[in-house]
C-alpha positions in Angstrom: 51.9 92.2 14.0 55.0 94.0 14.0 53.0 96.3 17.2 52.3 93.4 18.9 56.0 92.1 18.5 57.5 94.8 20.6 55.2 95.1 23.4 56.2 91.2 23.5 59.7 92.0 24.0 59.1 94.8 26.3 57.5 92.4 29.0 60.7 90.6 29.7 62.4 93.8 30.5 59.4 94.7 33.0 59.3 92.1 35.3 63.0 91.9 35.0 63.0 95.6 36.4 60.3 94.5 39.1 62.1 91.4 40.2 65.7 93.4 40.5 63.6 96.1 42.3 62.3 93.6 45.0 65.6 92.1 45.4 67.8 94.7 45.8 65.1 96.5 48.4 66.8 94.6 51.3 70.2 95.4 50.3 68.6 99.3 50.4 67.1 99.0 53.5 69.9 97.2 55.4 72.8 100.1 53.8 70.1 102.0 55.5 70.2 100.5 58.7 74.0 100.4 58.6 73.9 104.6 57.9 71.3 104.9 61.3 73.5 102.6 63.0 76.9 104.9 62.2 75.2 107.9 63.5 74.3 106.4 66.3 77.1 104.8 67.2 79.4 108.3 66.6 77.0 109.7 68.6 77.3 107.5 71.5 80.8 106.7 71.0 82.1 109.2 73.8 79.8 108.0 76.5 81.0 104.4 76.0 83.5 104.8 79.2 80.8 105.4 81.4 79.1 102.6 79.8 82.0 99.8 80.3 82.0 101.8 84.0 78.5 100.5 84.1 78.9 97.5 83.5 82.2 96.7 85.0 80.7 95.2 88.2 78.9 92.7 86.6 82.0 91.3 85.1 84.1 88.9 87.2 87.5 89.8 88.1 88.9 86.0 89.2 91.0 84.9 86.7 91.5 88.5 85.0 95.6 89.2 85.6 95.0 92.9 83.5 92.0 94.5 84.7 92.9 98.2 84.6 95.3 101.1 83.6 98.7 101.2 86.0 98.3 103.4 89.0 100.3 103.6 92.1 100.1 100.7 94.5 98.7 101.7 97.9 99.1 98.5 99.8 96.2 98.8 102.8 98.0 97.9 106.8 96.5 95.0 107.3 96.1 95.1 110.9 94.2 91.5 113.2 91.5 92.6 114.8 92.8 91.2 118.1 96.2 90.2 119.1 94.7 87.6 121.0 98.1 85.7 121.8 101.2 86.4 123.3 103.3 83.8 122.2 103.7 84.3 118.3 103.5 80.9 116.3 106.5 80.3 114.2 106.1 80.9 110.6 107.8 78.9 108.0 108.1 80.7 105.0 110.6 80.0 101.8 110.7 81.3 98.7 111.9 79.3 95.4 114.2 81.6 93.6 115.4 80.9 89.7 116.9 84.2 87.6 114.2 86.6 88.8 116.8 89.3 90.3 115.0 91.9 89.0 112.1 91.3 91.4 113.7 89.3 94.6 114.8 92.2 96.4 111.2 93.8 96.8 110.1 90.1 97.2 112.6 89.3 100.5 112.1 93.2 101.7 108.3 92.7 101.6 108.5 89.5 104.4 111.3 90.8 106.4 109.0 94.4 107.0 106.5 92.1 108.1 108.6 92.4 111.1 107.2 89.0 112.0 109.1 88.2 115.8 109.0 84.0 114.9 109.6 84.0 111.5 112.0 81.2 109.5 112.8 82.7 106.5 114.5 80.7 103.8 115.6 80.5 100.1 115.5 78.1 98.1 117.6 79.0 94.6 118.0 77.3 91.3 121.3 78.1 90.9 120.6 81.7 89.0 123.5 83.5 87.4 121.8 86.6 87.5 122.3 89.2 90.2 120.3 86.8 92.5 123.2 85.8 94.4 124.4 88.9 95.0 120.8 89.9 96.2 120.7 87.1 98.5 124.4 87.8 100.1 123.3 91.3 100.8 120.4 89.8 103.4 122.3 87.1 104.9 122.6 88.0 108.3 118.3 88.9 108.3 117.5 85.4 106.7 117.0 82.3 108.2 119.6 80.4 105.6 119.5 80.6 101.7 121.1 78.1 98.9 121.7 78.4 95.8 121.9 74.9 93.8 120.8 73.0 90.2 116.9 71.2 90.5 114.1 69.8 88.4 112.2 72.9 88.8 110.1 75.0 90.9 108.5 72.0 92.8 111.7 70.4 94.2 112.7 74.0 95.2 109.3 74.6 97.1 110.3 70.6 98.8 113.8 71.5 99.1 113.3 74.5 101.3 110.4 73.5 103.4 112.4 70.1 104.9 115.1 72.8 106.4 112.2 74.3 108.1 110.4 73.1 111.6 107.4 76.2 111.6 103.8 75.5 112.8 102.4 77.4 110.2 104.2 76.8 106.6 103.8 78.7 102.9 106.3 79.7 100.3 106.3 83.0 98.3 107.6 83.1 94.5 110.5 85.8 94.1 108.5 88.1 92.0 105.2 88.6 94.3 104.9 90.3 97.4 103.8 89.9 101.1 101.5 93.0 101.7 102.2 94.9 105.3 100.8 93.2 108.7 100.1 89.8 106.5 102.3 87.4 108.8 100.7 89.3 112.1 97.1 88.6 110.3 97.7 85.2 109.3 98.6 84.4 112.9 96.3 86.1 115.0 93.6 84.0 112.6 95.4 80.8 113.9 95.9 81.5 117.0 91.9 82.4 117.4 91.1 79.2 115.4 92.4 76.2 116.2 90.0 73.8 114.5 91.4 76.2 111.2 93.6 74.0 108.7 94.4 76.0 105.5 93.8 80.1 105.7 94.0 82.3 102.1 93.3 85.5 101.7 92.7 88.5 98.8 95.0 89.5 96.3 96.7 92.9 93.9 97.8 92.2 90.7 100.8 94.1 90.0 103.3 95.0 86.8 106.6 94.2 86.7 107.3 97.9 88.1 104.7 97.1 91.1 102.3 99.6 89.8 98.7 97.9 90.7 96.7 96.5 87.6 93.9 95.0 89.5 92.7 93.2 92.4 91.3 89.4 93.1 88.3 90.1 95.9 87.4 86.5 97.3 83.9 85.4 97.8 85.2 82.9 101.1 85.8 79.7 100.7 83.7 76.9 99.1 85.5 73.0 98.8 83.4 72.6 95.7 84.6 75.0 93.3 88.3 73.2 93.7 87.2 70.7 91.8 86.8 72.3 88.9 89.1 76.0 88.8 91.7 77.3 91.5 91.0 80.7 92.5 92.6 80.8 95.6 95.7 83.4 95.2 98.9 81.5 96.1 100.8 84.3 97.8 98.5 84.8 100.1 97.7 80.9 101.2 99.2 79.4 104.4 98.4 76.2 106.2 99.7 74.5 109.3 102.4 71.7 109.5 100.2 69.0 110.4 97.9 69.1 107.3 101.2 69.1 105.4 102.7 66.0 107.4 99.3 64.3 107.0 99.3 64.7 103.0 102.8 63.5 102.4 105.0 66.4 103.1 105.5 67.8 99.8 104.1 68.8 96.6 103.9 66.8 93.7 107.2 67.6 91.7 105.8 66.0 88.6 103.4 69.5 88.6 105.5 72.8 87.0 102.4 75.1 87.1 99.4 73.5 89.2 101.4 72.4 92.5 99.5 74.6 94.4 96.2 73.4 93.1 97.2 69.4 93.9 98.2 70.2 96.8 95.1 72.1 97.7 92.9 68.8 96.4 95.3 67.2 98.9 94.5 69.2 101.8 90.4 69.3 101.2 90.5 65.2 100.5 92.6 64.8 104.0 89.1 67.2 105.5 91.2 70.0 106.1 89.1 73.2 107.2 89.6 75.9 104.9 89.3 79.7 105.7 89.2 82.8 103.8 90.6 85.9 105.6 88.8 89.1 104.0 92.0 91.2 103.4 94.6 91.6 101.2 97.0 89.7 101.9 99.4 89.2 98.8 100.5 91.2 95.7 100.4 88.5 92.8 103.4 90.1 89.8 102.2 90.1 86.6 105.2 90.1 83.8 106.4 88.6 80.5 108.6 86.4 81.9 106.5 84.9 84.3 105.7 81.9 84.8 102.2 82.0 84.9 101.8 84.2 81.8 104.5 81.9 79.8 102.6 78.7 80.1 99.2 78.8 81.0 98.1 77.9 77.3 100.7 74.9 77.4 101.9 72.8 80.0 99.3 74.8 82.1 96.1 73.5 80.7 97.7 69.9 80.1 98.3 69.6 84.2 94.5 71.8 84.4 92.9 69.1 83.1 94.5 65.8 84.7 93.8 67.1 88.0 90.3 67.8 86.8 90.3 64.2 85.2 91.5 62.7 88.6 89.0 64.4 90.4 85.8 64.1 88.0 87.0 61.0 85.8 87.0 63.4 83.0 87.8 66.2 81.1 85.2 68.6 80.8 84.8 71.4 78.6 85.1 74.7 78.8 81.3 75.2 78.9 81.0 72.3 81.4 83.6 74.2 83.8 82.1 77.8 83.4 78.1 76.6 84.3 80.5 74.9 87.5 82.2 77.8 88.7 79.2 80.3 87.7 77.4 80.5 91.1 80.9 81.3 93.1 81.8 83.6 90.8 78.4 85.3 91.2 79.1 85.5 94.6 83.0 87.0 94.0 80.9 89.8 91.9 78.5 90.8 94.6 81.7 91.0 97.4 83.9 93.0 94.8 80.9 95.5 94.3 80.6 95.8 97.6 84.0 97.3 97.7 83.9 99.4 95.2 81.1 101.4 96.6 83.2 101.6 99.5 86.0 103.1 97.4 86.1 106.8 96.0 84.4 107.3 93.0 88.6 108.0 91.3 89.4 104.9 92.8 87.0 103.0 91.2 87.3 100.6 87.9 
């Protein structure tokens, strides 16, 4: 009895045993896995450069302000393909100025290289106590006319300037981006060889606040739908002629801080302006911590994003809503970028 008594106690602790066995085999087999994984991983770990190179091109770049390492800026001459009239259009071109002397000087030097023989220059300041003033005194005699008073913002600025100007062809430049060489030559020549041509853009550097280049917007051409949902189109690089601006009212909206440029873009494509993308670089867009851009994209930004988006569609979408939208140009802004990398040297490209 006392024989039969322990074997009784005994079974417990067996299947005990067996069932802690079969549990803890997954744990076994996935510390396993995790080991193979390690080793693999370490052993793979230095050709993971050539594999984000890989894959890099199937990546968009729209809407990426930091794509790559620093480098020195190389900014291509971009030259028309004809000169195709004699008489040179005038161009209208302001810039809204508030506390960005560190960055105005390049900004005005950029447009007046242009050596642009019509040009009307003016700038339009918020009354910066900066060195801005200073800056702006220095180029007096090469601008057009610059002032220097208190507004509500970059808006009334971009207004403000623009009614002292009388140009055919009309677009303002922030103080801390740049005009790349032969833009004003290629902007006109596009006119001048298009009349039926409304609004013109073109492609874009990214640049850090030292104007090293950190990447580059390649534009797919121009499609009226996608503006209903994102704005790619690279401000310093868009200009348009006066009588799309007369026929939309003039002026921006100066209730916008951040999306002025995309209302008045909506503006221009609801009045049936013809839109044009120019396949050059046009523009150097500055990327910086006290930009504008940077500083409020994730506040007043995306509150202004989505009332023109619930203008336009009655709603506001979400984000998965926008992406499926925009996925088919931005398929198309992959296959163009591509294209220029393989054009590039292998150093060159990212």
């Amino acid at each position: 009895m006392e024989i039969e008594l322990q074997e009784y106690k005994k079974i417990p602790k067996k299947w005990l045993a067996k069932f802690f066995a079969i549990i803890n085999r997954p744990y076994q087999l996935l510390g396993t896995f995790r080991i193979i994984l390690h080793i693999a991983f370490s052993a793979f770990r230095p050709l993971c450069p050539i594999f984000r190179h890989v894959a890099a091109p199937f990546k968009p770049r729209l809407g990426n302000l930091n794509q790559y390492a620093p480098r020195p800026m190389v900014p291509p001459r971009v030259i028309p393909k004809t000169q195709s009239s004699t008489i040179f259009p005038k161009i209208s071109l302001i810039t809204p100025s508030f506390k960005q002397g560190n960055f105005i000087e390049n900004t005005i030097t950029s447009v007046l290289d242009q050596e642009y023989p019509n040009l009307e220059y003016f700038i339009q300041d918020g009354g910066s106590q900066d060195e801005t003033i200073s800056i702006l005194k220095k180029f007096e005699a090469k601008l057009t006319g610059w002032v220097s008073e208190k507004d509500t913002g970059q808006s009334q600025a971009i207004n403000r300037g623009f009614a002292r100007t009388t140009g055919e062809i009309m677009a303002w430049l922030n103080s801390d981006d740049l005009l790349l060489p032969g833009a004003l030559s290629t902007v006109a020549d596009y006119f001048a060889r298009h009349p039926d041509v409304d609004v013109v853009y073109g492609d874009r550097l990214l640049i850090d606040r030292n104007g090293m280049e950190i990447g580059r917007w390649i534009m797919p051409g121009h499609d009226n739908t996608v503006l209903s949902w994102a704005d790619y189109i690279p401000q310093e690089t868009l200009f348009w002629r006066r009588r799309i601006w007369d026929k939309t009212g003039a002026q921006v909206d100066e209730s916008f801080r951040f999306a002025m440029d995309w209302d008045l873009l909506i503006r221009f494509r609801d009045a049936g302006a013809n839109f044009s993308h120019i396949p050059r670089f046009l523009g150097a867009f500055r990327v910086h911590e006290h930009q504008k851009t940077s500083a409020n994209i994730n506040g007043i930004g995306q509150q202004e994003m989505s009332r023109i988006r619930e203008k336009i569609l009655g709603r506001v979408p979400d984000y998965k809503e926008i992406r499926n939208a925009v996925l088919p140009y931005l398929s198309r802004h992959m296959l163009r970028d591509l294209a220029f990398r393989m054009r590039q040297p292998l150093k060159r490209a990212h």
